[in-house]
C-alpha positions in Angstrom: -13.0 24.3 -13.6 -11.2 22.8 -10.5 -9.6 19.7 -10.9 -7.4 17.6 -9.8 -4.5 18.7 -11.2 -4.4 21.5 -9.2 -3.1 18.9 -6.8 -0.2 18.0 -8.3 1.5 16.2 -5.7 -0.7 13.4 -4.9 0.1 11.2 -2.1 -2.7 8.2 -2.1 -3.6 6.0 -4.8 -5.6 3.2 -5.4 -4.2 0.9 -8.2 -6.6 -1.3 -10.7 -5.4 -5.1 -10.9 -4.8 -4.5 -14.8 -1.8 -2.8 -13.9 0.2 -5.9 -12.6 -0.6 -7.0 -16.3 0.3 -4.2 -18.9 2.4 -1.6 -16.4 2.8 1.8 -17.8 3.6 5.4 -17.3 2.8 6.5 -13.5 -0.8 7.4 -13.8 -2.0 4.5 -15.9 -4.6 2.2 -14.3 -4.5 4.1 -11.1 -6.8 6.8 -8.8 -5.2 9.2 -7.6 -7.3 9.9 -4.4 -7.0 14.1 -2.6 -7.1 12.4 0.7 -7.3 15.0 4.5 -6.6 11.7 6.9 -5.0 8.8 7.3 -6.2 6.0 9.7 -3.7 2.7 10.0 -5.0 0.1 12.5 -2.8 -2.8 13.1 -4.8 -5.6 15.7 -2.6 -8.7 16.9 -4.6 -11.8 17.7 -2.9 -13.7 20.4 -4.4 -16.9 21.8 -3.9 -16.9 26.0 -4.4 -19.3 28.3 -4.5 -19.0 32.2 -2.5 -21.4 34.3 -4.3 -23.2 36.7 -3.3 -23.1 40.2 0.0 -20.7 39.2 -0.6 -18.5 42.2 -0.6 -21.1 45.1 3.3 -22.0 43.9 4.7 -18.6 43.4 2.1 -16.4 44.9 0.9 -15.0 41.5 -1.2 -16.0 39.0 0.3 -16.6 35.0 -0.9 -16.3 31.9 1.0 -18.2 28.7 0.5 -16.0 25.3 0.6 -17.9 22.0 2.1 -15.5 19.4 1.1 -17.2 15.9 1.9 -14.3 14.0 -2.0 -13.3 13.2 -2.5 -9.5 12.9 -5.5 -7.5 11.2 -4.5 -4.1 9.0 -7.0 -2.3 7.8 -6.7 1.8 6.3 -9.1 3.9 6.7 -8.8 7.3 4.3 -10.8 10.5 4.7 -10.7 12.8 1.5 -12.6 14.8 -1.3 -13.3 13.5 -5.1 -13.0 16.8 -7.4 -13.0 16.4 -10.9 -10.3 14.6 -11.3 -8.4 12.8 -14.3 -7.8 9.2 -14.9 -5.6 7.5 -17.0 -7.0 3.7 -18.0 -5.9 0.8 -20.3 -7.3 -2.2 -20.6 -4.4 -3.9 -22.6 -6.6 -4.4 -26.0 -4.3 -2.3 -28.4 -3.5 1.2 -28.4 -6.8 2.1 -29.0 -7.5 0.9 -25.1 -5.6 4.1 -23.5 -7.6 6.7 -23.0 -7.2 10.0 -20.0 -10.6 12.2 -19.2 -11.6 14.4 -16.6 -14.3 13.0 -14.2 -16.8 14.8 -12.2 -16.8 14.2 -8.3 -20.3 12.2 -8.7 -18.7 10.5 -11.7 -15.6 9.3 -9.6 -17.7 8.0 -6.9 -19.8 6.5 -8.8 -16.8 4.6 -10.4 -15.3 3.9 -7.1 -18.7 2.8 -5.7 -19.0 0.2 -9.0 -15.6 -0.7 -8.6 -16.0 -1.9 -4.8 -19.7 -3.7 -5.8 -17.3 -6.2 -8.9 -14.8 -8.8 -7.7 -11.2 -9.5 -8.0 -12.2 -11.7 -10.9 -12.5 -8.7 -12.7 -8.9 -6.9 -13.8 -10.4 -3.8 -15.4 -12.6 -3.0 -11.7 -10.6 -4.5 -8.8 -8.4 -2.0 -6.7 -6.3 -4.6 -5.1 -3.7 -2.5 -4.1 -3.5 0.8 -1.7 -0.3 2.8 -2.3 0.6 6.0 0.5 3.7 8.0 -0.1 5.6 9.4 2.8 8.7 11.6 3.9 11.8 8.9 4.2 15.6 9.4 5.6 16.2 5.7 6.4 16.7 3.1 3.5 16.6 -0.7 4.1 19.9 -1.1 5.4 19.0 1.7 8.1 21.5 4.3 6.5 20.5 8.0 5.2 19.3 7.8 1.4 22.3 8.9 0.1 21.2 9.4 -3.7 19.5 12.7 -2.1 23.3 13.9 -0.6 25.4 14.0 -3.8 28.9 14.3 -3.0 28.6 14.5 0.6 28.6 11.2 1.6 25.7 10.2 3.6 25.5 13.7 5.6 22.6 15.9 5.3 19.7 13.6 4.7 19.8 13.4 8.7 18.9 17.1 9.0 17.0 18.0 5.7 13.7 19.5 6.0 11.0 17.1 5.7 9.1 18.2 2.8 12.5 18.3 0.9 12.8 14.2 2.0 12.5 11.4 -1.1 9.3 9.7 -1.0 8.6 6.0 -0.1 5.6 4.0 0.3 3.9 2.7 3.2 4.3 -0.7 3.6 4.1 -3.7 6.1 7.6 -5.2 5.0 10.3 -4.8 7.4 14.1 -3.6 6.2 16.5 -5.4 5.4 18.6 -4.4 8.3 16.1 -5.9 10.8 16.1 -9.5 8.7 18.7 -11.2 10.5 16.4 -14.4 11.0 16.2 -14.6 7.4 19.9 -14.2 6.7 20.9 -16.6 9.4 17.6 -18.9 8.1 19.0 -18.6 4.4 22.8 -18.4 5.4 21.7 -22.4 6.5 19.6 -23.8 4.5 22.1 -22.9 1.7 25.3 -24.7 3.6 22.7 -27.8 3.8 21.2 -28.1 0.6 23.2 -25.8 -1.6 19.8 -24.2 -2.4 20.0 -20.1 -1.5 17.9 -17.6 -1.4 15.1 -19.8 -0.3 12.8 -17.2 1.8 11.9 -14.3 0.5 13.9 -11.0 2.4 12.2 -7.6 2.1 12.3 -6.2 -1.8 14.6 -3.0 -1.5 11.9 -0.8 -4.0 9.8 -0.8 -0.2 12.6 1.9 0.9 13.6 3.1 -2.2 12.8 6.4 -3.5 9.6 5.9 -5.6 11.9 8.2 -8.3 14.1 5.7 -9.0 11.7 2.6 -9.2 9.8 1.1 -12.0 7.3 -0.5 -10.0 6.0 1.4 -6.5 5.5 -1.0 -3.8 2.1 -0.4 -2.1 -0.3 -2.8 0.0 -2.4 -5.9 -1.6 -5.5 -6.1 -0.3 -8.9 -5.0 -0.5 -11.5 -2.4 0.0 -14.2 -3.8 2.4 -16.2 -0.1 2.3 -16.5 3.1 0.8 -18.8 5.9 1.6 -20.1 9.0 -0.2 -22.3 11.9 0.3 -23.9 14.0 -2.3 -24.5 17.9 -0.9 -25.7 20.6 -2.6 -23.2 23.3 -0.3 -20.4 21.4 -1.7 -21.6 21.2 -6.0 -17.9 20.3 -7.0 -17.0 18.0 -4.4 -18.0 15.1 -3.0 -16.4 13.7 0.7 -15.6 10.1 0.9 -14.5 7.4 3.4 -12.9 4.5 2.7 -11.7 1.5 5.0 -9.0 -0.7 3.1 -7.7 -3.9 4.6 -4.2 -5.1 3.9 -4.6 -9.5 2.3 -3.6 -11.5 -0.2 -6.9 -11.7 -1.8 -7.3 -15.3 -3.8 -8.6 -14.8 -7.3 -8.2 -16.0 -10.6 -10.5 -15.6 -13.7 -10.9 -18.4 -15.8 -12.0 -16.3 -18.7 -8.9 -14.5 -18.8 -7.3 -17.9 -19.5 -9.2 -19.2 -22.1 
């Protein structure tokens, strides 16, 4: 029987809320998803505004743009389900843990009644997407140099890509590139004596996912997923899914009772 496991390096997961709860090892409370394409669309909303009567001063016209920050991200994944295994716990007790294989039609099926529940719901709500890729760079925009023992911070530069640690996609920005945030912190501290007031990027976003407890992915949720069931294709089914990056506002009130 095909499964998953024949893919043993899996690059694309979708993580259950639960997890932020009762961590675990690696594959607990996640999907790991055999994935062919990548789609990462990143739309800036800028507010313009034409200036009236600009061109009879300077002989062209002007337009002022109002950049608020506002951006859509959305991923869009192309893949295959096989029978793949799956690694859940609900938290109850240790009875709660439990691995099996899945068919394809069982997986999208999951997926399918995962996407149709709400974030209210720990045990069904894939709030975060996770995508591993090829890194040289760490946060401080230096060569990883955990991955050149004894030489420094030579060779990472020139090492073949597939030989490169892994890190995850992400939105945040490195450290290196923070300087309005140091400078931002640097004062707010020599004012108040209060430091460390905003946030600055966390390093496990350009850290090896080796040598992290927790892999940094991207909170959000799936707005679609699509699935088609063909008899050519008996242990497989192809997918689509279009995930977009928020911070998705829920709480349940049972769980706090």
């Amino acid at each position: 029987m095909a499964t998953s496991d024949s893919y043993n390096n899996f690059s694309v997961f979708l993580e259950l809320q639960r997890r932020n709860e009762i961590g675990g090892d690696r594959a607990v409370n996640r999907i790991p998803l055999f994935v062919t394409e990548i789609g990462i669309n990143t739309s800036k909303t800028v507010p313009t505004l034409p200036v009236p009567f600009a061109s009879m001063a300077t002989g062209k016209s002007e337009t002022l743009a109002f950049d608020m920050g506002i951006a859509n991200k959305a991923i869009n994944l192309t893949g295959t389900l096989l029978n793949q295994r799956i690694s859940k716990d609900t938290g109850e007790g240790s009875a709660s843990a439990k691995e099996r294989i899945l068919t394809p039609f069982e997986m999208a099926q999951l997926i399918h009644s995962y996407v149709d529940s709400s974030a209210a719901q720990d045990d069904q709500s894939m709030n975060k997407l996770i995508i591993l890729m090829p890194s040289r760079i760490d946060t401080n925009f230096e060569y990883h140099e955990s991955h050149n023992p004894g030489s420094g911070l030579i060779g990472t530069e020139t090492k073949d890509i597939t030989d490169l640690p892994l890190i995850p996609f992400t939105y945040e920005n490195r450290r290196y590139d923070e300087r309005f945030k140091r400078a931002a912190n640097d004062f707010i501290d020599s004012t108040t004596g209060v430091s460390d007031l905003i946030d600055i990027s966390p390093l496990s976003a350009f850290s090896d996912v080796s040598e992290v407890d927790e892999i940094t992915g991207m909170s959000g949720f799936i707005r679609s997923f699509n699935t088609t069931f063909s008899g050519e294709q008996a242990n497989a089914v192809p997918f689509t899914l279009e995930f977009e990056v928020a911070k998705v506002l829920a709480e349940n009130p049972i769980n706090n009772m």
